[in-house]
C-alpha positions in Angstrom: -65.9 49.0 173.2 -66.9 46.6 175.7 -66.3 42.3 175.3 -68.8 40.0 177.0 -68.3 41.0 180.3 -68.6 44.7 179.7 -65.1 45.3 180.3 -63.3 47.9 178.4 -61.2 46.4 175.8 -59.3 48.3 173.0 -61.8 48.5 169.5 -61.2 47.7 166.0 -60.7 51.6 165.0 -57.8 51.5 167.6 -56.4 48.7 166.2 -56.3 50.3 162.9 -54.7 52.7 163.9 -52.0 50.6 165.6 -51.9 48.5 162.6 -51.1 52.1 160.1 -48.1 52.6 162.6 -46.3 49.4 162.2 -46.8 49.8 158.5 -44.9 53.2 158.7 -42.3 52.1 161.0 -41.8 49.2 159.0 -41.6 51.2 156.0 -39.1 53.6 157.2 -37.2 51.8 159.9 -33.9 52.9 158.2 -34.9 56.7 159.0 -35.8 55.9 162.3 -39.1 58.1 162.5 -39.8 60.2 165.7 -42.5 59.9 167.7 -44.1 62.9 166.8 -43.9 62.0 162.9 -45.6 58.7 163.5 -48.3 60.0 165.3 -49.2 63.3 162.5 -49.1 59.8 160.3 -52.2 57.9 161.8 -53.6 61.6 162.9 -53.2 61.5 166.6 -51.7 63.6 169.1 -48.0 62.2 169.8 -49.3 62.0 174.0 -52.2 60.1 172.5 -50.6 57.6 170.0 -47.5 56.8 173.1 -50.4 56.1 175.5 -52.5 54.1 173.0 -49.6 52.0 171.6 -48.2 51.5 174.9 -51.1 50.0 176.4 -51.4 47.9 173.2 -47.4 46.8 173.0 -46.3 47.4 176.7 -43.6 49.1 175.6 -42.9 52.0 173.8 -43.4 52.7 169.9 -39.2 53.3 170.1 -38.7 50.1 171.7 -41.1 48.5 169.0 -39.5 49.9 165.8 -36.1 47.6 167.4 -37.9 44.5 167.2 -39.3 45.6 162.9 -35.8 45.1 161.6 -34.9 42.3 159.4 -31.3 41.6 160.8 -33.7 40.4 164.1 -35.7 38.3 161.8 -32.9 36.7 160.7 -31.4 35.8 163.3 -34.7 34.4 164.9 -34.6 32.1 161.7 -31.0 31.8 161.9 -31.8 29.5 165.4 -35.4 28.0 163.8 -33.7 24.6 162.9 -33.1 23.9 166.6 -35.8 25.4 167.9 -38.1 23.4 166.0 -36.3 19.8 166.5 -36.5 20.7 169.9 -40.3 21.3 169.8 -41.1 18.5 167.9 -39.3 16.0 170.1 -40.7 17.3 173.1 -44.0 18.3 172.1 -45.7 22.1 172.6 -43.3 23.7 175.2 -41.7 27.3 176.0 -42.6 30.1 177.8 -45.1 31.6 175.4 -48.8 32.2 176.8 -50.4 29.8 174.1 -48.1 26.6 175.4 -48.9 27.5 179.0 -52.4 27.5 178.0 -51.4 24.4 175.9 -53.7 23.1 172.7 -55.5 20.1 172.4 -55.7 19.3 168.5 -58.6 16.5 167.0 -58.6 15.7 163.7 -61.8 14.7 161.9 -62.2 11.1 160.7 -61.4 10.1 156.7 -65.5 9.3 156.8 -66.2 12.6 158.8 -63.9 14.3 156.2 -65.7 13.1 153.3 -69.6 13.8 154.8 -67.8 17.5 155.0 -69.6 18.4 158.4 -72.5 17.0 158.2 -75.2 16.9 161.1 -72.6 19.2 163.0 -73.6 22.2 164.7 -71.4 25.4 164.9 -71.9 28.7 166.6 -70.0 31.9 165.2 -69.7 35.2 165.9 -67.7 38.3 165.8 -65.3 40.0 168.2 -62.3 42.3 169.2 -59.0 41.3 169.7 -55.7 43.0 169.9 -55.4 42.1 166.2 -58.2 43.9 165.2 -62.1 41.9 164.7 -61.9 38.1 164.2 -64.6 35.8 163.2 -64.7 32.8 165.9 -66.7 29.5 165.1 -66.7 26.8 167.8 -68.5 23.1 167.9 -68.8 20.7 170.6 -66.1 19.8 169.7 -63.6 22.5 169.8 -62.8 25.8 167.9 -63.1 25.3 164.0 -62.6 28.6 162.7 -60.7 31.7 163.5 -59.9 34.2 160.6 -59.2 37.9 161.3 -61.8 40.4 159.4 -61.6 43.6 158.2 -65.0 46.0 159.2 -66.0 46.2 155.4 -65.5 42.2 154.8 -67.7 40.7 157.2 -70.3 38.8 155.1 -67.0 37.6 152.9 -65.9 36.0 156.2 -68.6 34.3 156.6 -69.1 32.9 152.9 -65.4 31.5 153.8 -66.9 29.6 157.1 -70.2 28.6 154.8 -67.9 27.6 152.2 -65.6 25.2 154.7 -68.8 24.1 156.5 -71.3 23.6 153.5 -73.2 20.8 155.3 -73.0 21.8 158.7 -75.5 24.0 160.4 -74.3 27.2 161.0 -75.8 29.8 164.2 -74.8 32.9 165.2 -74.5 33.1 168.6 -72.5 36.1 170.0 -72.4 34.4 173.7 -70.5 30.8 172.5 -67.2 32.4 171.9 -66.9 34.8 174.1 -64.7 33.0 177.0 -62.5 31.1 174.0 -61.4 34.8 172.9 -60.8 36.1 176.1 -58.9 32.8 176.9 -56.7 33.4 173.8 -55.7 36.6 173.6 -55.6 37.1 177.9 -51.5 38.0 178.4 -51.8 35.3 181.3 -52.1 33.0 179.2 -55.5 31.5 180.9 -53.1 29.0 183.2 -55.0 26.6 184.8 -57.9 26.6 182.6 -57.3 22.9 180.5 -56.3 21.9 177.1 -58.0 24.4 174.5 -59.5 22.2 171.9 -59.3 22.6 167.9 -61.3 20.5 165.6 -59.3 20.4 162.2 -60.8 19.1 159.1 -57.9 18.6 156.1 -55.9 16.4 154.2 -53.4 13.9 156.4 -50.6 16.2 154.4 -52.4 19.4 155.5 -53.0 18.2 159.0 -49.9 17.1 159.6 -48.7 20.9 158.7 -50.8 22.3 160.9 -49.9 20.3 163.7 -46.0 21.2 163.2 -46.8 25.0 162.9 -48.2 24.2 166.7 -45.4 23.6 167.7 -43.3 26.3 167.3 -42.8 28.0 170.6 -44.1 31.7 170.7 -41.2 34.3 170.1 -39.8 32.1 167.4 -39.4 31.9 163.6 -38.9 29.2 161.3 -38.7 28.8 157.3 -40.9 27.5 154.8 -38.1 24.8 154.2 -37.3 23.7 158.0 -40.7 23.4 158.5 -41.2 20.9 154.9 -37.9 19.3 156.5 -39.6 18.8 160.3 -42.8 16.9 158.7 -40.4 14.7 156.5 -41.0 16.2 153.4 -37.7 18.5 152.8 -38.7 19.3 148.8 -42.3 20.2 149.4 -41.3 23.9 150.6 -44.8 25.1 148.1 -46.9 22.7 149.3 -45.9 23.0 152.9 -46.7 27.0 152.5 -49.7 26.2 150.9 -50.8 24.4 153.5 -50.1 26.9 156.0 -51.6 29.7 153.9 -55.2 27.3 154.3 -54.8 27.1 158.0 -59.0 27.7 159.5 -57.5 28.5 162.6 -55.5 32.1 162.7 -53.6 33.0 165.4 -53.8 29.4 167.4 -52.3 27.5 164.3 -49.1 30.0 164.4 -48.7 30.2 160.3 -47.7 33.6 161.1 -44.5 32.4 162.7 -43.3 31.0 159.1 -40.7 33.5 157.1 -39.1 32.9 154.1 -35.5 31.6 154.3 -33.9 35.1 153.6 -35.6 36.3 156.8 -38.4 38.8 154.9 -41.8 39.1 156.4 -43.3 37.3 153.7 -47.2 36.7 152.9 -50.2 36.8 155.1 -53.4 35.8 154.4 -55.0 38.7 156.8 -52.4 41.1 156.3 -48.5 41.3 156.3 -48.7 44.4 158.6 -51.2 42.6 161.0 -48.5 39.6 160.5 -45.5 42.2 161.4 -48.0 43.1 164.4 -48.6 39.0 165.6 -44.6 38.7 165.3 -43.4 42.0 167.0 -45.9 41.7 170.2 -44.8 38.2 170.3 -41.3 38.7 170.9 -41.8 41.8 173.0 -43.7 39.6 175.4 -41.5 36.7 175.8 -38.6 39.2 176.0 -41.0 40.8 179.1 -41.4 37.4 180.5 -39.8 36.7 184.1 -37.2 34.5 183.7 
């Protein structure tokens, strides 16, 4: 599979396969699984799957199944409390590629809110990621939509978009996004490129959500309650994940980087394996970082 410059990137049957590892290694973490039984699992060779998950991880499946344990979760939520205060007094920060590549957030307007869209136009399409497919809508304005898709659930993705969008006029237009993904999801963190703009278009309560998830720095964790505490609301834990689960921008609006106070996994709207993925190569990357 090829993106839009024709360079090789990794495809979605890949990813699905990387995705049916983590699910095993999750699943039997306490019986620390060999390579070889891993790779019979998802039906590769074991050469093949060390090679493959390598080049998606940068390390080896072994050194992955470390960072799938719970006691680690924990203890990433364990610091959360501080590591959010600190965030949110300084603003986006940390060595993680999506604060070097820094996000510039715009909110839509209580009357723009209300006329839901109107007269705006927004260009969509679909593409590969290290995540598996994702569906990517952008406007003049910045990106308003980015939702990861499974191959059979295309046109459901889009219903979602129409859905969010109902008076806006929707184009597919494969070439729009092309540059935004490749900027997202490059490991050098696209330095020196600008702010990457998000339109957002939500309540004041779900905005305000949204723009604390943002700043949690990349390789970290927080609860559902630290985070309800951070926005000054420290009894609205449901309505705080609630908001979070209705994020419209995946990945870039870290939800995924929100556990639940015991330190499980939790929920995922795309996916608590592809969650477990997000989390895993996260940590493995800031912990490859220079320091």
């Amino acid at each position: 599979m090829r993106d839009y410059r024709g360079e090789e990137v990794m495809d979605n049957l890949d990813y699905g396969r990387i995705e049916r590892a983590i699910a095993y290694l999750e699943a039997h973490a306490l019986e620390q699984p060999s390579l070889d039984h891993v790779a019979e699992h998802i039906g590769l060779s074991s050469y093949h799957f060390q090679r493959l998950f390598k080049a998606w991880a940068g390390v080896s499946p072994k050194r992955f199944l470390q960072y799938l344990t719970i006691e680690n979760a924990k203890k990433r939520l364990l610091k959360s409390s501080s590591v959010l205060d600190t965030a949110l007094d300084v603003g986006l920060s940390g060595p993680g590629r999506l604060h070097d590549l820094f996000v510039s957030v715009e909110a839509m307007t209580p009357g723009e809110f209300k006329a839901q869209g109107k007269d705006l136009v927004i260009r969509y399409g679909f593409y590969g990621t290290p995540f598996g497919e994702c569906l990517l809508a952008v406007t003049p304005r910045g990106v308003c939509h980015l939702a990861f898709v499974d191959p059979e659930a295309r046109l459901d993705a889009l219903s979602e978009l129409r859905m969010n969008w109902q008076k806006s006029t929707l184009i597919e237009d494969q070439s729009a996004g092309g540059e935004i993904i490749s900027l997202i999801f490059d490991q050098t963190g696209g330095r020196g490129q600008g702010p990457l703009k998000l339109l957002l278009k939500g309540t004041n309560f779900q905005i305000k959500v949204w723009q604390a998830l943002l700043r949690i720095p990349e390789g970290a964790a927080v609860s559902y309650g630290a985070l309800a505490k951070a926005i000054g609301h420290p009894n609205a834990h449901r309505a705080v994940g609630t908001a979070a689960g209705h994020n419209p921008i995946g990945y870039l609006i870290p939800c995924h980087r929100v556990l639940r106070a015991s330190g499980d996994i939790g929920g995922y709207r795309w996916g608590t394996a592809r969650k477990r993925a997000i989390l895993t190569r996260e940590a493995v990357c800031c912990d490859l970082q220079p320091n």
